[in-house]
NUFI-549082 format. One record per residue (C-alpha): residue number from 1; x, y, z. Coordinates in Angstrom, 1 decimal. Layout:
<rs>
NUM,X,Y,Z .
...
</rs>
This chain:
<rs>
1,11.5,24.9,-0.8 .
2,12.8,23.5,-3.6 .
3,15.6,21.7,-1.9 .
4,12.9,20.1,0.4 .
5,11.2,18.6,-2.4 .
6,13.7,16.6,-3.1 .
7,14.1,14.6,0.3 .
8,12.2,11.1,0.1 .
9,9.0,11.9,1.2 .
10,8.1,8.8,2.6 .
11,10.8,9.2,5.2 .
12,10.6,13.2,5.7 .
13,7.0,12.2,7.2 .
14,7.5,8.5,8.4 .
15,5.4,9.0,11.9 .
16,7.9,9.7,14.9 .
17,5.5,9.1,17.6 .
18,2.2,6.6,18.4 .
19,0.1,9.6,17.9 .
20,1.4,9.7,14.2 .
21,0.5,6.3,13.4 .
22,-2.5,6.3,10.7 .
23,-5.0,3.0,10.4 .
24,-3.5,0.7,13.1 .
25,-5.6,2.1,16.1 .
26,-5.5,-1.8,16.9 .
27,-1.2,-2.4,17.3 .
28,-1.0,0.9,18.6 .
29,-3.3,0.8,21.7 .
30,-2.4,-2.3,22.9 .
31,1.4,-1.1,22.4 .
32,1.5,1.8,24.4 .
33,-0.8,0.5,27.1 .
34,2.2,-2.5,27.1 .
35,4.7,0.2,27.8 .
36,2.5,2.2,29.9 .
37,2.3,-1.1,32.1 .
38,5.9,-2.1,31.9 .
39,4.8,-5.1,30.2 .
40,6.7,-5.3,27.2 .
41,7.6,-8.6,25.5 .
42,10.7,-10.0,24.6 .
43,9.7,-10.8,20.5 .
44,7.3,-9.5,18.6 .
45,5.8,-10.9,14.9 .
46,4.5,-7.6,12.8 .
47,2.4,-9.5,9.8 .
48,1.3,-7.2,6.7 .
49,1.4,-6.0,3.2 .
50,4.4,-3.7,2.3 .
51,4.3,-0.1,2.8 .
52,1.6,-0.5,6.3 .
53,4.1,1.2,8.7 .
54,5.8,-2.5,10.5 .
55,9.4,-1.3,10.4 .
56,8.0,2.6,11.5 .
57,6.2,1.3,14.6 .
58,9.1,-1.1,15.3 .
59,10.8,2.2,15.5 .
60,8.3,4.1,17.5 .
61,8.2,1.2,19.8 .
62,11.7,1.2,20.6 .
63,12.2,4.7,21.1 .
64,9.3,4.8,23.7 .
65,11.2,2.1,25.8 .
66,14.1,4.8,25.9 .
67,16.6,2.7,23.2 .
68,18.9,4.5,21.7 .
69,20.2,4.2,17.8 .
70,23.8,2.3,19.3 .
71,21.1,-0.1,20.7 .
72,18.7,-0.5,17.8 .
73,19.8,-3.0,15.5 .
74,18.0,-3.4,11.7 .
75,18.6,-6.8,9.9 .
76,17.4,-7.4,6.4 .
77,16.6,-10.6,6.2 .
78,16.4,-10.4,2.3 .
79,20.2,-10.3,2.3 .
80,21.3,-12.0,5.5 .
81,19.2,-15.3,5.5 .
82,21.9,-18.0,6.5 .
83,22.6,-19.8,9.2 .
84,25.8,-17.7,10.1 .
85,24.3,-14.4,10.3 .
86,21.8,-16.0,13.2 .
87,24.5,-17.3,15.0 .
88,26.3,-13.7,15.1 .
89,23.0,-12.4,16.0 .
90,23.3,-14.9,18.8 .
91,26.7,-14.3,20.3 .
92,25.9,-10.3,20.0 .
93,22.2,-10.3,21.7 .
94,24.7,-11.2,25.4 .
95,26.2,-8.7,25.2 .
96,24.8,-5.9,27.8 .
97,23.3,-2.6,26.4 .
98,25.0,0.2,25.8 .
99,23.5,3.2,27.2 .
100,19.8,1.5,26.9 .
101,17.6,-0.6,29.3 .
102,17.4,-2.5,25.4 .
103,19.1,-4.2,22.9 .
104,16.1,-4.1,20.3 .
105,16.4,-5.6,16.9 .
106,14.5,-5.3,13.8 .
107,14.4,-8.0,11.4 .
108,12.9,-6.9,8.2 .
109,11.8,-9.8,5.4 .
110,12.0,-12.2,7.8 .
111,9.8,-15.1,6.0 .
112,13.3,-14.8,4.2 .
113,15.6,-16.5,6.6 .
114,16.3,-19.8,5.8 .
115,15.1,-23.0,7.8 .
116,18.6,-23.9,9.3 .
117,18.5,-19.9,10.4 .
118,15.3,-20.3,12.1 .
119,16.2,-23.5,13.9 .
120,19.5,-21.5,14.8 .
121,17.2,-18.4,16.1 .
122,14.7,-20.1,17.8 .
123,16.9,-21.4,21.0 .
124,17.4,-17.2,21.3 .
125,13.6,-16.3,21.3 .
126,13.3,-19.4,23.6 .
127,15.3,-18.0,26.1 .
128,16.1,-14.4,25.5 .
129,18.5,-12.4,27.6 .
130,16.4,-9.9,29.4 .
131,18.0,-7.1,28.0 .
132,16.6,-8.1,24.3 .
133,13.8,-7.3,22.5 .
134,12.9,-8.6,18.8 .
135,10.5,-7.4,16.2 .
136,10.5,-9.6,13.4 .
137,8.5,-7.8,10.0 .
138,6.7,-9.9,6.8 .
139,4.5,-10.0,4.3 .
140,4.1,-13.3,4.4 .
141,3.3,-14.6,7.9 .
142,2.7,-17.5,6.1 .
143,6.0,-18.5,5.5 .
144,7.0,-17.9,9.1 .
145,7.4,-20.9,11.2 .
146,4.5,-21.9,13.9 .
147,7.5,-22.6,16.3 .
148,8.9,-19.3,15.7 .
149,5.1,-17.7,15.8 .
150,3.9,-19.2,18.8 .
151,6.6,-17.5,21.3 .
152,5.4,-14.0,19.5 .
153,3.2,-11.4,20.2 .
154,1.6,-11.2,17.0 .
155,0.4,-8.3,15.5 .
156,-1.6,-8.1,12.2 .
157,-1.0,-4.3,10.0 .
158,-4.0,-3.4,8.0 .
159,-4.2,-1.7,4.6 .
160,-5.0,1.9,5.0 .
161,-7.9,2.6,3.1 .
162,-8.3,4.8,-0.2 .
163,-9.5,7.7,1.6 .
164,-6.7,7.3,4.3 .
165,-4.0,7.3,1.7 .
166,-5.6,10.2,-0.3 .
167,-5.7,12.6,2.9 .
168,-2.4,11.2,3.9 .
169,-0.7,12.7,0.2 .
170,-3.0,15.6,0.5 .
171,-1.5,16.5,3.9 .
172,2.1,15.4,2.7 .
173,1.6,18.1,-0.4 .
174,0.0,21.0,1.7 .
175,3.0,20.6,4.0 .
176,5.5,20.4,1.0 .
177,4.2,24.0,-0.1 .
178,1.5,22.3,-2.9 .
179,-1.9,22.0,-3.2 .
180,-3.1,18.5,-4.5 .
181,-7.0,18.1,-6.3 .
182,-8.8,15.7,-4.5 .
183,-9.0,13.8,-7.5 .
184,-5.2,13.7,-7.9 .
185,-5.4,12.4,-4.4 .
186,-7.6,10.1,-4.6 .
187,-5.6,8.6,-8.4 .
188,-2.5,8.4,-6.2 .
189,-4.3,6.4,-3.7 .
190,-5.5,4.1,-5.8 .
191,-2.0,3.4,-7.7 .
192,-0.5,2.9,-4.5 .
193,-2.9,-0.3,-3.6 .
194,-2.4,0.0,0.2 .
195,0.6,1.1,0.7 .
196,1.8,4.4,2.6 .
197,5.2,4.4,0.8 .
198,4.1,3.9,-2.2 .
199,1.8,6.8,-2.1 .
200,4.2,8.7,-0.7 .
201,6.9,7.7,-3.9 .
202,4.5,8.3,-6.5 .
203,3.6,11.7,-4.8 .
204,7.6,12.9,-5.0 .
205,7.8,11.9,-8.4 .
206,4.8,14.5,-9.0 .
207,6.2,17.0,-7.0 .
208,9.4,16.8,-8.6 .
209,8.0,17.6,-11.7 .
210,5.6,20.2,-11.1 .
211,5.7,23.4,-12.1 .
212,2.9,24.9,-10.7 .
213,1.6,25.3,-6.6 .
214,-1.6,22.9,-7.5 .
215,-1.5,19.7,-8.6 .
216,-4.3,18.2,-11.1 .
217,-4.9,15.2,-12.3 .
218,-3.4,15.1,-15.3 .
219,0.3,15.9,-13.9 .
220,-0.4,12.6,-12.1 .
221,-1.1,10.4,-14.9 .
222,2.0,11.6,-16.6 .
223,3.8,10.7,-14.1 .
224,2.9,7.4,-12.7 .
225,2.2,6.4,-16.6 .
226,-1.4,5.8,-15.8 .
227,-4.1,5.8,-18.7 .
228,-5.0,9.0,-19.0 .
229,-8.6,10.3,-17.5 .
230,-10.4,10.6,-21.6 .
231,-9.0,6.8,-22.3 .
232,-11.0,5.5,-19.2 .
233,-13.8,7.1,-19.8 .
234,-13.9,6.2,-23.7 .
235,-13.2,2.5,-22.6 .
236,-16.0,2.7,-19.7 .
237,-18.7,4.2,-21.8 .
238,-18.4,2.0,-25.0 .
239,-18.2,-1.1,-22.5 .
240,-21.5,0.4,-21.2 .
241,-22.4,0.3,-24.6 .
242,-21.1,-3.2,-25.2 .
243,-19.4,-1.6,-28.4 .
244,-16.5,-4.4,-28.2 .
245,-15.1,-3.0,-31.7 .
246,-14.6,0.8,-30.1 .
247,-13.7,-1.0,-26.7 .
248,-10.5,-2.9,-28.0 .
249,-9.7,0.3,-30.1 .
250,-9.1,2.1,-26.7 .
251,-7.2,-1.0,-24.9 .
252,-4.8,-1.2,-27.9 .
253,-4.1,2.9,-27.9 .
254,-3.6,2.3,-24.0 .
255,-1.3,-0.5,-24.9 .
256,0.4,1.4,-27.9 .
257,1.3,4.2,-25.4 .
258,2.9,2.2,-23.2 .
259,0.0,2.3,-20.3 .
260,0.0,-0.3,-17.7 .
261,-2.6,-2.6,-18.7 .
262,-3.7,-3.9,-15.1 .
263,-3.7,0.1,-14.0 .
264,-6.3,0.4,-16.7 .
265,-8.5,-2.2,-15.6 .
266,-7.7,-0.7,-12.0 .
267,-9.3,2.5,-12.9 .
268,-12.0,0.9,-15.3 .
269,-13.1,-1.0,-12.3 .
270,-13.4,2.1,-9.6 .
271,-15.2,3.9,-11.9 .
272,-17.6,0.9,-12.9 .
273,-18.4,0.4,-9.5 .
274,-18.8,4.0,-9.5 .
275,-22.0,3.8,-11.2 .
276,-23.5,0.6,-10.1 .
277,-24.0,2.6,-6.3 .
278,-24.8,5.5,-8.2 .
279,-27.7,3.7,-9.4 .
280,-28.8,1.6,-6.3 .
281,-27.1,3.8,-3.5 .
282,-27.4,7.6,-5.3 .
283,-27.3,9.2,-1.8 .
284,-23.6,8.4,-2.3 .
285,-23.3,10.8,-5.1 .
286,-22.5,13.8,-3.7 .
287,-19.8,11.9,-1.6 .
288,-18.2,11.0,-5.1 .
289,-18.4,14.7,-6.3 .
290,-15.0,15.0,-4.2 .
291,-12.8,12.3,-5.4 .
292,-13.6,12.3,-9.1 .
293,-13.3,15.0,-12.0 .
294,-16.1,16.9,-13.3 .
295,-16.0,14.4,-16.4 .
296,-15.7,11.5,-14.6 .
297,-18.7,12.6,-12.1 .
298,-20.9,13.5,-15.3 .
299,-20.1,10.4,-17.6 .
300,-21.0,8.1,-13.9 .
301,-24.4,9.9,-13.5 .
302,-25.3,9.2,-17.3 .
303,-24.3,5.4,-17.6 .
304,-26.1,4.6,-13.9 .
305,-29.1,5.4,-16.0 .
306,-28.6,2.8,-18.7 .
307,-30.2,-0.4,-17.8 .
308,-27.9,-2.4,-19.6 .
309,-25.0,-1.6,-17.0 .
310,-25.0,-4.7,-14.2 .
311,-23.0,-6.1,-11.9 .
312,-22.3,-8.5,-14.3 .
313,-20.1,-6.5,-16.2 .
314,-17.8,-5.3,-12.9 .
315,-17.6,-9.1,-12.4 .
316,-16.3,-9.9,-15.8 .
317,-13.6,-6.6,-15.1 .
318,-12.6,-8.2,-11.8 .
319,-11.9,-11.4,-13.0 .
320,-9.7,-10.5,-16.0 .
321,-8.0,-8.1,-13.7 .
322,-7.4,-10.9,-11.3 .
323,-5.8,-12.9,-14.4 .
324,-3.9,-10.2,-15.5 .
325,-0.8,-10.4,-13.3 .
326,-0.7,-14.2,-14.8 .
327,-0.9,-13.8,-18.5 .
328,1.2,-14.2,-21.3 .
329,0.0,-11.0,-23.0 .
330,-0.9,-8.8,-20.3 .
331,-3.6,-6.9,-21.7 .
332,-5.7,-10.1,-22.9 .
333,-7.9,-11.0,-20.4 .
334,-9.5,-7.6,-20.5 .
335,-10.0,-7.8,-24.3 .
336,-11.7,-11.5,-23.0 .
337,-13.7,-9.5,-20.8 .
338,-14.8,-6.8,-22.9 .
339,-15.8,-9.6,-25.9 .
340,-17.8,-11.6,-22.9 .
341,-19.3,-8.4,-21.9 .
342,-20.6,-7.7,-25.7 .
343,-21.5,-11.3,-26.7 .
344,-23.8,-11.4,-23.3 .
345,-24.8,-8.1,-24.4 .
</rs>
């Protein structure tokens, strides 16, 4: 066991099959009902964030089409954007298969390649051989060409949801030999903003670590470097409160201990908007119960009670965390927002 725990998680339990695929019910219907059907196409545009599964259903894909790893072919297009890595692209894609009814490339980052390398690729998708398939991956679809877009299937990856990613490290865990809280879970979900990997990378640095078969919360904040559970709820309650004095003690502790500022407007906000649908939605309450600690759950209940906690204020925390990634001191635009919230007070 212990040996195991020290593979990369991420692709230990990268899904081998369509079945495996969680959250893009949409790409992987139509794709198996394509191969199903014989009616595959020859190039393929996979759009979305990092970490959605592009490159693992490029993978899937090619393996139900019977290609074999001498004919699958993975480009980075981060580190091979010129001109002359297209054109040797282009000389190798006539070549026949090996032992595959396929050549299938991957390009990876490809909003990376340069323009001449697109003008250089495009005669290829124009007219592929029909022994070659391409599946270009990107974040930023974007930055893609229309010329290149419009003789691709396109095919848009969502962002698993918070719930998604928290069953999907919970699973991961169980399987390593660990049992996760559901509000360890549900922190690592959140930290990874949508992304399977980085769930999955912030979940083997836990495990790594841990010395016990269950996992709480707090081995997850020392971890990932995330404000601890106490610092939240200090800032949360005297922003309720609109004490801006006690407020801007707790951001410069977070600061002083060398928490990720944004992370702690991250978790301010969740748990903000925690108590706003306690208070207008409190059927939802018990739903809550399982992703949130006992001291989180009690401090939400209290502060949906106080009338001077609005929507106002998780506007004010959503804007400065917008601002945030932007600014010269990091941490400033929530101090901004906690002073707004006070003065308004």
């Amino acid at each position: 066991m212990k040996e195991k725990r020290h593979e990369v998680l991420y692709r230990a339990y990268r899904p081998a099959s369509f079945k495996e695929v969680r959250g893009q019910a949409h790409v992987v219907d139509v794709l198996e009902k394509a191969v199903k059907n014989k009616q595959v196409a020859h190039a393929y545009l996979f759009a979305g964030s990092r970490g959605t599964g592009k490159t693992s259903v490029a993978r899937i894909l090619a393996r139900e089409l019977g290609v074999s790893d001498k004919d699958l072919y993975e480009i980075d297009a981060a580190s091979q954007t010129g001109v002359e890595n297209i054109r040797e692209l282009r000389e190798a894609v006539n070549v026949m298969p090996f032992d595959s009814p396929y050549r299938f490339y991957i390009i990876d980052e490809a909003h990376m390649l340069s323009r001449n390398a697109w003008n250089a690729f495009l005669k290829t998708l124009e007219e592929p051989p029909a022994h070659a398939i391409f599946v270009l991956a990107t974040t930023e679809r974007d930055k893609i060409p229309e010329t290149i877009q419009s003789r691709c299937e396109i095919y848009s990856f969502k962002q698993p949801t918070r719930e998604m990613l928290a069953d999907v490290v919970s699973d991961v865990a169980k399987r390593e030999g660990f049992s996760l809280e559901r509000s360890a879970a549900e922190l690592v979900a959140l930290l990874a903003e949508g992304s399977f990997r980085d769930a999955l990378g912030i979940l083997q640095k836990v495990l790594s670590i841990s010395e016990h078969k269950k996992v709480d919360v707090g081995e997850v904040e020392a971890v990932s470097g995330a404000p601890r559970g106490e610092l939240v709820r200090q800032l949360l309650e005297a922003i309720a409160k609109k004490d801006a004095g006690a407020a801007l003690n707790v951001v410069r502790t977070a600061v002083s201990e060398n928490m990720d500022a944004r992370t702690l407007a991250k978790l301010l906000i969740h748990r903000m908007r925690v108590v706003l649908l306690m208070r207008y939605a409190p059927e939802l309450a018990g739903s809550f119960s399982k992703e949130m600690t006992e001291a989180d759950l009690a401090l939400a209940k209290a502060l949906s009670k106080e009338p001077g906690v609005n929507s106002e204020m998780l506007k004010a925390l959503l804007e400065a965390y917008s601002q945030m990634a932007y600014a010269a001191v990091p941490h400033l635009p929530l101090e901004l927002a906690v002073v707004d919230i006070a003065e308004k007070g």
